[in-house]
PyMOL Python script that loads the backbone (N, CA, C, O; Angstrom):
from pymol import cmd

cmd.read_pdbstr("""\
ATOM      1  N   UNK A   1      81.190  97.050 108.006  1.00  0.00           N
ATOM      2  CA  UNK A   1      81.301  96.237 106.802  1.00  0.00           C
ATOM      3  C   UNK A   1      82.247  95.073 107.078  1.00  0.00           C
ATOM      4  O   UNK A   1      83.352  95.423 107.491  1.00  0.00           O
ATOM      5  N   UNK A   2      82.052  93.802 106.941  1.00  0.00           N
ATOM      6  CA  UNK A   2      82.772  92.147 106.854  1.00  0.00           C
ATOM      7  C   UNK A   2      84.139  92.527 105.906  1.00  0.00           C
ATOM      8  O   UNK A   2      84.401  93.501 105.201  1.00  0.00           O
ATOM      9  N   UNK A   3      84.651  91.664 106.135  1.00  0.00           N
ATOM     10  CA  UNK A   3      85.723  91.697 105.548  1.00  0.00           C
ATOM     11  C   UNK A   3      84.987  90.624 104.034  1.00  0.00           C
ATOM     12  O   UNK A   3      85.248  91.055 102.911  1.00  0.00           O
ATOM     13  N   UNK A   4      84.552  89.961 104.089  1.00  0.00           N
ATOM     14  CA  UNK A   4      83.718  89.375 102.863  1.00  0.00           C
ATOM     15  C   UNK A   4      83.157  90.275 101.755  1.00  0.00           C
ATOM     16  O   UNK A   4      82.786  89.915 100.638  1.00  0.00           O
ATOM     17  N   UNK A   5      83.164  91.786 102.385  1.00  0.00           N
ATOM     18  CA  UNK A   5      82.328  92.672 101.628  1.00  0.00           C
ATOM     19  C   UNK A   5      82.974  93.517 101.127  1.00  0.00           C
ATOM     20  O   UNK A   5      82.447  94.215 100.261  1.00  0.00           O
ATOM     21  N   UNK A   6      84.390  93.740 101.527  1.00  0.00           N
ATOM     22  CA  UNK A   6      85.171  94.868 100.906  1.00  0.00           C
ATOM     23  C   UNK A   6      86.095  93.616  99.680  1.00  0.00           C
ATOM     24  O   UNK A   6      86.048  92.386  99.662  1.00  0.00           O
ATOM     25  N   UNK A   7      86.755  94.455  98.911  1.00  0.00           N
ATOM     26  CA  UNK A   7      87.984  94.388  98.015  1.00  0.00           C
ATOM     27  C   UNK A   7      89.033  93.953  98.548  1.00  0.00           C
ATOM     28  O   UNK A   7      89.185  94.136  99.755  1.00  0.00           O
ATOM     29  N   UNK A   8      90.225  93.129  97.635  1.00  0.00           N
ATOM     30  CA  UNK A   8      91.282  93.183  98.059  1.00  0.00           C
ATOM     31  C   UNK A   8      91.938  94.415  98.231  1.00  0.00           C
ATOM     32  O   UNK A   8      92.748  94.592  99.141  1.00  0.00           O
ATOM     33  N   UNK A   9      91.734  94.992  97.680  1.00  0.00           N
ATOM     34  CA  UNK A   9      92.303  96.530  97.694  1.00  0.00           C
ATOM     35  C   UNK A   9      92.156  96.838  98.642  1.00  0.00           C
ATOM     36  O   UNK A   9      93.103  96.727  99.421  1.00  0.00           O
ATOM     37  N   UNK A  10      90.656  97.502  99.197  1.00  0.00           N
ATOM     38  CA  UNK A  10      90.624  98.004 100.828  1.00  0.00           C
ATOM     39  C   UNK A  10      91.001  97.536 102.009  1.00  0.00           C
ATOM     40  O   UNK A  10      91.413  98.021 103.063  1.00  0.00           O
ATOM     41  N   UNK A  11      90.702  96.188 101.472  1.00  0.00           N
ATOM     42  CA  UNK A  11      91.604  95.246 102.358  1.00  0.00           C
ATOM     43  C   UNK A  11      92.626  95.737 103.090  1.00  0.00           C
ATOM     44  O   UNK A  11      92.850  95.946 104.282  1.00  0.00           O
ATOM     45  N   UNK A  12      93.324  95.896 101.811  1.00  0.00           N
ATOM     46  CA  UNK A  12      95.063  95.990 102.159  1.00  0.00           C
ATOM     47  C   UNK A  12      95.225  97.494 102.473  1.00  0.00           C
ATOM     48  O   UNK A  12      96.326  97.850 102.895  1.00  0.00           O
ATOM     49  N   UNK A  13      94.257  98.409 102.315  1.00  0.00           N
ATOM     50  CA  UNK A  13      94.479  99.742 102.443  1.00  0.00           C
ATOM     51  C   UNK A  13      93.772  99.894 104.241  1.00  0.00           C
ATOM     52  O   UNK A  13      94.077 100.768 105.052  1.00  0.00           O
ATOM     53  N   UNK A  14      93.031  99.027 104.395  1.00  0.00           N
ATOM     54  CA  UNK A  14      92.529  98.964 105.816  1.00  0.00           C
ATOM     55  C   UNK A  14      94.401  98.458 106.578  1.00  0.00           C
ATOM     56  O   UNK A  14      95.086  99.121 107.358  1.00  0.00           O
ATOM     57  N   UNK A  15      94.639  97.412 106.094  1.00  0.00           N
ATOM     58  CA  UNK A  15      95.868  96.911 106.523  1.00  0.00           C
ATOM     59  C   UNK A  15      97.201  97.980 106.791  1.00  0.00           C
ATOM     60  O   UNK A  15      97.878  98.087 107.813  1.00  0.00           O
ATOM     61  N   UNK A  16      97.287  98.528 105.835  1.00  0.00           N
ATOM     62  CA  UNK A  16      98.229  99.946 106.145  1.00  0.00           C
ATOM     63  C   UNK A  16      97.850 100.331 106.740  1.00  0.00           C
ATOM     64  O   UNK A  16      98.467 100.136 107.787  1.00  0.00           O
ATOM     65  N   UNK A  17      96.342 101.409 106.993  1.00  0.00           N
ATOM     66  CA  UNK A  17      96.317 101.876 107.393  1.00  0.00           C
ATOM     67  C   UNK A  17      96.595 101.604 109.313  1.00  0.00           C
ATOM     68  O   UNK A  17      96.840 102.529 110.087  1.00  0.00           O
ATOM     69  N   UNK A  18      96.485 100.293 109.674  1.00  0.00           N
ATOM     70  CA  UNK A  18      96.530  99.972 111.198  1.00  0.00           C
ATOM     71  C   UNK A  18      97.843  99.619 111.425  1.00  0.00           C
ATOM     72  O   UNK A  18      98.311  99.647 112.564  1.00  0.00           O
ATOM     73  N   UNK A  19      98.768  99.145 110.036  1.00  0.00           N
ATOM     74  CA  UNK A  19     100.207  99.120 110.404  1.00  0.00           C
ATOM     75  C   UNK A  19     100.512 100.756 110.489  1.00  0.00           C
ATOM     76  O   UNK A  19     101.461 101.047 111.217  1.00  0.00           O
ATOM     77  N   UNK A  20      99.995 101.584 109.997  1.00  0.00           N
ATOM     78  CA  UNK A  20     100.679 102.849 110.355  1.00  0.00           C
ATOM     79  C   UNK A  20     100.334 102.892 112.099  1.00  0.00           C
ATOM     80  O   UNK A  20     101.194 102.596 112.928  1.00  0.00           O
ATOM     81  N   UNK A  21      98.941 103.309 112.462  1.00  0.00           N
ATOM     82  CA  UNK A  21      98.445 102.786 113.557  1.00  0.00           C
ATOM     83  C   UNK A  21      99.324 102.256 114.989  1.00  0.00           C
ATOM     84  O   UNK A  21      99.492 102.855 116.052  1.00  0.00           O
ATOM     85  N   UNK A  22      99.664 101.281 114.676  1.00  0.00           N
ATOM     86  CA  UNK A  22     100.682 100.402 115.314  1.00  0.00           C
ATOM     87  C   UNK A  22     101.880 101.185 115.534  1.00  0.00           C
ATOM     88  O   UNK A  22     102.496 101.031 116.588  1.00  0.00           O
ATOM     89  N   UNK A  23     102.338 102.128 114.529  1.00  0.00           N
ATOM     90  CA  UNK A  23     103.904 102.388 114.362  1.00  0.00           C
ATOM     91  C   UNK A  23     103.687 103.845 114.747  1.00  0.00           C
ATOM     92  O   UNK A  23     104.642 104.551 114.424  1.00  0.00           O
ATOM     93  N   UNK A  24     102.718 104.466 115.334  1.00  0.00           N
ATOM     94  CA  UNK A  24     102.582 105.452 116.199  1.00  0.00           C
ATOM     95  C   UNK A  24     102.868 105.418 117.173  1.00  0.00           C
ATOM     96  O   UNK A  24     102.665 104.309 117.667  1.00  0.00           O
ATOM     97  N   UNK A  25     103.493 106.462 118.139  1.00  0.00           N
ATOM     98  CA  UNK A  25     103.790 106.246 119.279  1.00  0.00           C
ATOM     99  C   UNK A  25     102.938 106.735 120.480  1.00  0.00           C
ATOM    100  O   UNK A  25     103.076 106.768 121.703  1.00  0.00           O
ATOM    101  N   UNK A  26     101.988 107.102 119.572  1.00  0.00           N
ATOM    102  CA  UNK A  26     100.605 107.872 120.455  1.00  0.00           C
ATOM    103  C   UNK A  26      99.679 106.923 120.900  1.00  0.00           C
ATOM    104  O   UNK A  26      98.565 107.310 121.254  1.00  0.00           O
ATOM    105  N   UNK A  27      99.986 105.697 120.935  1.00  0.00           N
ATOM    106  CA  UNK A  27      98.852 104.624 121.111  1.00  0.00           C
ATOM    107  C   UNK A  27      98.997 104.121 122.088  1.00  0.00           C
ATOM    108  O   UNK A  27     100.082 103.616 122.375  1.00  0.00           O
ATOM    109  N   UNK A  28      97.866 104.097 122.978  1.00  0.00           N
ATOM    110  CA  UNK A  28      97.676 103.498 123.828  1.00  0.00           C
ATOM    111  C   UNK A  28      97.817 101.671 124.254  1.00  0.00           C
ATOM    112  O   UNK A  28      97.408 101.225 123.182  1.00  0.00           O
ATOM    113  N   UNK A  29      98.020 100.857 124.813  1.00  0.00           N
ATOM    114  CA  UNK A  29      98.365  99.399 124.632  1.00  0.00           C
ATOM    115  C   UNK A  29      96.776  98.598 124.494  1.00  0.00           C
ATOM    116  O   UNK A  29      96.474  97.651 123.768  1.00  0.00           O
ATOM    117  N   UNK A  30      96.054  99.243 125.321  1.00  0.00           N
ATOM    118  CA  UNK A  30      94.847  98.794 124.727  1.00  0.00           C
ATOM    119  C   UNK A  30      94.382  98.890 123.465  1.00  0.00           C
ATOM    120  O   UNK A  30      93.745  97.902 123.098  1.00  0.00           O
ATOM    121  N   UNK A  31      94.512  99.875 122.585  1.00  0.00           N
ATOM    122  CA  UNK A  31      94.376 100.355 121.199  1.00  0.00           C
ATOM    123  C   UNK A  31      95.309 100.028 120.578  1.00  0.00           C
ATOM    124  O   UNK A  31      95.086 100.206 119.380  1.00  0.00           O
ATOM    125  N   UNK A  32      96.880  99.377 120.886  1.00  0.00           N
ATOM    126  CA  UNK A  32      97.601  98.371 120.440  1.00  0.00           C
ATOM    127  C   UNK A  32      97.135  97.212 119.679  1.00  0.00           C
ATOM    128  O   UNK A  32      96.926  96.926 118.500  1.00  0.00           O
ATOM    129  N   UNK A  33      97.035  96.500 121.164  1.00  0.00           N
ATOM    130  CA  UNK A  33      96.346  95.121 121.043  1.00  0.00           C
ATOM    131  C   UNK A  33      95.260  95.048 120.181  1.00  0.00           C
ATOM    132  O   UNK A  33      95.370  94.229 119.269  1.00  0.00           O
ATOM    133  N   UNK A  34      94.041  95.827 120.255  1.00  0.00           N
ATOM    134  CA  UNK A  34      93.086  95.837 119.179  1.00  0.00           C
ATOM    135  C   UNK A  34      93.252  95.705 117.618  1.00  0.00           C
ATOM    136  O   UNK A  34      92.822  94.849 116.845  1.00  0.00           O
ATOM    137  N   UNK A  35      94.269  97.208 117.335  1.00  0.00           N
ATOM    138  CA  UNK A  35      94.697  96.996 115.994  1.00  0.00           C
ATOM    139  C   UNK A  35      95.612  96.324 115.928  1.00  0.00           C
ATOM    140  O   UNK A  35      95.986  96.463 114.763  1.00  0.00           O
ATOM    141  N   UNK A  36      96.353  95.562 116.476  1.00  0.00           N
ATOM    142  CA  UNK A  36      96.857  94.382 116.044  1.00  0.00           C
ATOM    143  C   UNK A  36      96.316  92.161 115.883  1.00  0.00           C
ATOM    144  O   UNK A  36      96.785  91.103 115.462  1.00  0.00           O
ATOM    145  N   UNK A  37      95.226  92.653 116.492  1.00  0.00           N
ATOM    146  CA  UNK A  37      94.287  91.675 115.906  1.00  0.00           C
ATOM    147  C   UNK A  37      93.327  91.639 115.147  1.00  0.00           C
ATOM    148  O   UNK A  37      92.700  90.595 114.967  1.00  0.00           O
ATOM    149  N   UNK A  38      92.942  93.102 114.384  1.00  0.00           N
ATOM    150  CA  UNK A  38      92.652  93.438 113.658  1.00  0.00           C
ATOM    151  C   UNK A  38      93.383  93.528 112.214  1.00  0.00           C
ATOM    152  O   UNK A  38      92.869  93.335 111.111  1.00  0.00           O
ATOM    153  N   UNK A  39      94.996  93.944 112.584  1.00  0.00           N
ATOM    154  CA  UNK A  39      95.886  93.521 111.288  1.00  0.00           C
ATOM    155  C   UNK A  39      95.674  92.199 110.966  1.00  0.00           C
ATOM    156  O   UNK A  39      95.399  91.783 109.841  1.00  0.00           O
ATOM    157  N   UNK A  40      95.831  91.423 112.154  1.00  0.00           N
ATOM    158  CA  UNK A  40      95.886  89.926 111.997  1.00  0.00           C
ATOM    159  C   UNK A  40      94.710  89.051 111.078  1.00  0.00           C
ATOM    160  O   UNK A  40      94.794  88.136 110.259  1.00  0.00           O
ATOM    161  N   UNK A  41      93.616  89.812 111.647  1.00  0.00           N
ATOM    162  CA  UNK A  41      92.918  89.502 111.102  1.00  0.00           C
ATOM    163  C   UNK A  41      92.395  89.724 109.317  1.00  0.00           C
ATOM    164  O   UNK A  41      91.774  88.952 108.588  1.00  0.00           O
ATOM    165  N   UNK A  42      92.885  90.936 109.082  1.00  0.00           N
ATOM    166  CA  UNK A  42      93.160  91.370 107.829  1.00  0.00           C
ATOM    167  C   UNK A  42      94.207  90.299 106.814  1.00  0.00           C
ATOM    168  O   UNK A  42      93.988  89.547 105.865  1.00  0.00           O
ATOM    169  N   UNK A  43      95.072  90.587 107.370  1.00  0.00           N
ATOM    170  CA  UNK A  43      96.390  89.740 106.969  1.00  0.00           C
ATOM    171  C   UNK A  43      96.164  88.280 106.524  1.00  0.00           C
ATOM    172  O   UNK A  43      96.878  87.813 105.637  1.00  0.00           O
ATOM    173  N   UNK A  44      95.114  87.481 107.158  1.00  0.00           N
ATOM    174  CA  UNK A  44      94.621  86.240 106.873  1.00  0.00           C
ATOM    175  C   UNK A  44      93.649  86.405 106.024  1.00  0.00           C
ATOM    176  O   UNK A  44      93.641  85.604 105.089  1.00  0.00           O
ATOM    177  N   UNK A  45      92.822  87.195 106.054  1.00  0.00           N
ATOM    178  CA  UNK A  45      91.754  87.349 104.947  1.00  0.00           C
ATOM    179  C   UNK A  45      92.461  87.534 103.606  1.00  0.00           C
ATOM    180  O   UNK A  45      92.151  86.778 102.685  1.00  0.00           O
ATOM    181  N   UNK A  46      93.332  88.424 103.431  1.00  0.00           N
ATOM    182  CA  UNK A  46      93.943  89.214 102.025  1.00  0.00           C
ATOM    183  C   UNK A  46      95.097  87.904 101.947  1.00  0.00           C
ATOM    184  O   UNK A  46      95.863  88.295 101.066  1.00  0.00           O
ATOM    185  N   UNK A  47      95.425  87.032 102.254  1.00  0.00           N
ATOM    186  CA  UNK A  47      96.473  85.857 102.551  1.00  0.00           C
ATOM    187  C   UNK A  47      95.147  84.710 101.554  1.00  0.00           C
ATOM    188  O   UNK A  47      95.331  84.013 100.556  1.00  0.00           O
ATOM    189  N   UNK A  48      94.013  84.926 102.291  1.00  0.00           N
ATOM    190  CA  UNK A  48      92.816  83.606 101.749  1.00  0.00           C
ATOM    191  C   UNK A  48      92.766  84.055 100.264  1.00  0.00           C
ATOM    192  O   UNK A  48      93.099  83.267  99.379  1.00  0.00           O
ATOM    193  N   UNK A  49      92.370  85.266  99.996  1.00  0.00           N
ATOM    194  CA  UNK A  49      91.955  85.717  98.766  1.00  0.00           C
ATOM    195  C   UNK A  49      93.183  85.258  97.637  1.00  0.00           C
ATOM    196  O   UNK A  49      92.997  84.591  96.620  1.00  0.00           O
ATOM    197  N   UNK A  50      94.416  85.786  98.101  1.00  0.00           N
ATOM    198  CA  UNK A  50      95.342  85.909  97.106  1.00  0.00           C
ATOM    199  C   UNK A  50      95.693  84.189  96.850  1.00  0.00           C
ATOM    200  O   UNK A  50      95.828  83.719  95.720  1.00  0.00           O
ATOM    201  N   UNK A  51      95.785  83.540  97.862  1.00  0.00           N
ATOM    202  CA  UNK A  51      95.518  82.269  97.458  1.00  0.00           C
ATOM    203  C   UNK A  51      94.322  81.618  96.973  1.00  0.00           C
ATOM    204  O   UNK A  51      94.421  80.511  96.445  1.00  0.00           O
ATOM    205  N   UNK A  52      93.210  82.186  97.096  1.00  0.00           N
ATOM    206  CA  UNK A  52      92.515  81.088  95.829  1.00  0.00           C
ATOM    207  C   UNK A  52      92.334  81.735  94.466  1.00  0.00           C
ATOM    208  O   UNK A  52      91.742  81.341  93.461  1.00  0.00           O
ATOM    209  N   UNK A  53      93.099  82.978  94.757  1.00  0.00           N
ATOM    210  CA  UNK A  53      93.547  83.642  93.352  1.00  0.00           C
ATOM    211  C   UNK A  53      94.188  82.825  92.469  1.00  0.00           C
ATOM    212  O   UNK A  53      93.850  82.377  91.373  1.00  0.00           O
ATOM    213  N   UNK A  54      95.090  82.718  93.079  1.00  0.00           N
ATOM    214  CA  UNK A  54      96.348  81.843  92.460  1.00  0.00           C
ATOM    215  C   UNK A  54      95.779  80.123  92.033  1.00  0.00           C
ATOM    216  O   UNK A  54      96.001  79.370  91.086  1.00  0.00           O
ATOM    217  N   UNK A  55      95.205  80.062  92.911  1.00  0.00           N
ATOM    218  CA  UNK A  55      94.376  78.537  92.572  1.00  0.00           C
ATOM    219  C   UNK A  55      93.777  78.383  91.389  1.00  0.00           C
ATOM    220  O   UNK A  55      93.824  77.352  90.718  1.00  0.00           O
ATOM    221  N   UNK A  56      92.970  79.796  90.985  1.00  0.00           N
ATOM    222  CA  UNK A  56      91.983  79.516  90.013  1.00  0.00           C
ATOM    223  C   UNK A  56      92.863  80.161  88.631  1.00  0.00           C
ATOM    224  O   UNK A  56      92.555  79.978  87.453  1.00  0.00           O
ATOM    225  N   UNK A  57      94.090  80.996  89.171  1.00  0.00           N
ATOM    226  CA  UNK A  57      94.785  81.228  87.572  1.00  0.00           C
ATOM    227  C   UNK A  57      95.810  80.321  87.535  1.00  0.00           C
ATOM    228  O   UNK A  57      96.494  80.616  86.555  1.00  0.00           O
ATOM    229  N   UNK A  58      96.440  79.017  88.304  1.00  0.00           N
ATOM    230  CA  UNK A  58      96.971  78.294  87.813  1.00  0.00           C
ATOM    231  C   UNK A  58      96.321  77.357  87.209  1.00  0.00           C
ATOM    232  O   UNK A  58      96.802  76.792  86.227  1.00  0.00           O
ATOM    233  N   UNK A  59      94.855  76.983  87.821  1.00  0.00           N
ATOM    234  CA  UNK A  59      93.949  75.908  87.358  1.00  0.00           C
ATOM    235  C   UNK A  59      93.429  76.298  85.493  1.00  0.00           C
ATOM    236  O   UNK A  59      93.256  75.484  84.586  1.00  0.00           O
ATOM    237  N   UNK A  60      93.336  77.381  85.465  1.00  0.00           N
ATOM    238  CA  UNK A  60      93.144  78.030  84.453  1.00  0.00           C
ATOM    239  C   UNK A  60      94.273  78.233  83.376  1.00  0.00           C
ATOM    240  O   UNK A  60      93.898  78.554  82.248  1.00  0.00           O
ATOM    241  N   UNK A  61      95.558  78.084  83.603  1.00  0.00           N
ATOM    242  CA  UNK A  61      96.607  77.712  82.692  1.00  0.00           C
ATOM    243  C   UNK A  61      97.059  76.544  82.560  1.00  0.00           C
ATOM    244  O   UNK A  61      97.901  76.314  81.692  1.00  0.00           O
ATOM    245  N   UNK A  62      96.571  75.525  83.429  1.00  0.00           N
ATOM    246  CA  UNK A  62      96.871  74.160  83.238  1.00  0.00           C
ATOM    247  C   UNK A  62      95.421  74.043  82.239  1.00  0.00           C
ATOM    248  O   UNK A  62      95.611  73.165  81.397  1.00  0.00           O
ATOM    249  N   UNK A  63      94.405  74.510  82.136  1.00  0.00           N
ATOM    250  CA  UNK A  63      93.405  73.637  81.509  1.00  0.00           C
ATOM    251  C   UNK A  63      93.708  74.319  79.890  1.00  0.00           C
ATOM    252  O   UNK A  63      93.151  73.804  78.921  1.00  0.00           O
ATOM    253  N   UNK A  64      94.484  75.315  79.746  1.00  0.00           N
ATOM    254  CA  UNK A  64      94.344  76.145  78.660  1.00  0.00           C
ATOM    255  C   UNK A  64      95.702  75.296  77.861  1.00  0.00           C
ATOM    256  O   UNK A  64      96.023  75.602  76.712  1.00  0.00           O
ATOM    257  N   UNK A  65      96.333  74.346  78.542  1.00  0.00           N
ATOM    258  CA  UNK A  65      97.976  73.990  78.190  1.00  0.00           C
ATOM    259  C   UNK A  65      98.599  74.684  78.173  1.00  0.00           C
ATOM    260  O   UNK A  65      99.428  74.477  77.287  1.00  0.00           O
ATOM    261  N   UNK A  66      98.840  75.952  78.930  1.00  0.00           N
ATOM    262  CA  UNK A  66      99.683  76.903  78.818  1.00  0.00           C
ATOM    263  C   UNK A  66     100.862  76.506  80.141  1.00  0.00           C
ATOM    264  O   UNK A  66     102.019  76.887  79.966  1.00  0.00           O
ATOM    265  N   UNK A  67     100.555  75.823  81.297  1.00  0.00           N
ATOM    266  CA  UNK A  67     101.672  75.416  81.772  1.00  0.00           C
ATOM    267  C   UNK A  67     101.527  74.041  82.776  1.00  0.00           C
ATOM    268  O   UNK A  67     100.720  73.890  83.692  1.00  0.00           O
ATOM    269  N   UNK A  68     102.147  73.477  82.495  1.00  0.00           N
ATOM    270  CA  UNK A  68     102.372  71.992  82.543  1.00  0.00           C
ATOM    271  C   UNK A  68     102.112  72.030  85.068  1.00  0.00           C
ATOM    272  O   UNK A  68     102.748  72.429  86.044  1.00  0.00           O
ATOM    273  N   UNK A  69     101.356  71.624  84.892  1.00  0.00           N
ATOM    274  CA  UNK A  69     100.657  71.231  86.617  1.00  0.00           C
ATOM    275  C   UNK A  69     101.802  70.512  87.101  1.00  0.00           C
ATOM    276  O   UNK A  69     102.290  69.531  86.539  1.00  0.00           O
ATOM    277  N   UNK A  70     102.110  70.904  87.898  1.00  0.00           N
ATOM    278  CA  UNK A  70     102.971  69.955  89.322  1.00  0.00           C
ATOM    279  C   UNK A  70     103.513  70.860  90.437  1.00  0.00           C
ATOM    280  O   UNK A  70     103.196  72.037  90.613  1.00  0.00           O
ATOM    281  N   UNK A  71     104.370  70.146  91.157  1.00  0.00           N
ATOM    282  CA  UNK A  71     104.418  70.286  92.487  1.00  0.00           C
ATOM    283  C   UNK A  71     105.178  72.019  92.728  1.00  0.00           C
ATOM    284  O   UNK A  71     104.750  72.883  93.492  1.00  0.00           O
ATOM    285  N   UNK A  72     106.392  72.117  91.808  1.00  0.00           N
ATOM    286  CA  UNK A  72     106.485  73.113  91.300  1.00  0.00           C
ATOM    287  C   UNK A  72     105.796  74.427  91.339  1.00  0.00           C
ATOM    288  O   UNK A  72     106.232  75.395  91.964  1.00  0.00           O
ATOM    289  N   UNK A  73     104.721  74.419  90.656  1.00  0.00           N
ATOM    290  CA  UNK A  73     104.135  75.427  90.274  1.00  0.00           C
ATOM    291  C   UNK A  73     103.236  75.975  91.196  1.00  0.00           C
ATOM    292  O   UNK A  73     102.911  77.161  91.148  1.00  0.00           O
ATOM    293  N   UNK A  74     102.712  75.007  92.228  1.00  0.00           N
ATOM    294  CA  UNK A  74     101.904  75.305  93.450  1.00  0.00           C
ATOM    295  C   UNK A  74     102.642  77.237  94.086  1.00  0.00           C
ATOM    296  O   UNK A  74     102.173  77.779  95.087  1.00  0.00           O
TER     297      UNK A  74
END
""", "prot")
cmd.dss("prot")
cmd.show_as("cartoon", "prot")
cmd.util.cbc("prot")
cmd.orient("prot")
């Protein structure tokens, strides 16, 4: 499954779960490296989402007049 196809939620529950992963000491460096470009890769996805989150509920309180747009509020 894409990362396009899951939730923020699983997202981030995929994300724990490979920071736990990582913080094992049973891991091999090849299986390191993997899940850690795999966090990485997580980490930017759930990073994209939560920002155009924020895009569309600030855009959405500026159009409602509920809070005044500028540099600020970004």
């Amino acid at each position: 499954m894409e990362n396009k196809e899951k939730s923020f939620e699983e997202l981030m529950k995929e994300l724990e779960e490979t920071v736990t992963k990582l913080e094992s000491r049973d891991i091999t460096l090849d299986d390191a490296v993997k899940a850690y470009s795999r966090g990485l890769e997580l980490s930017k996805t759930c990073y994209s989402i939560l920002e155009k989150n924020q895009k569309l509920v600030t855009e959405k309180m500026t159009s409602e007049g509920l809070v005044e747009f500028n540099e600020e509020n970004k």
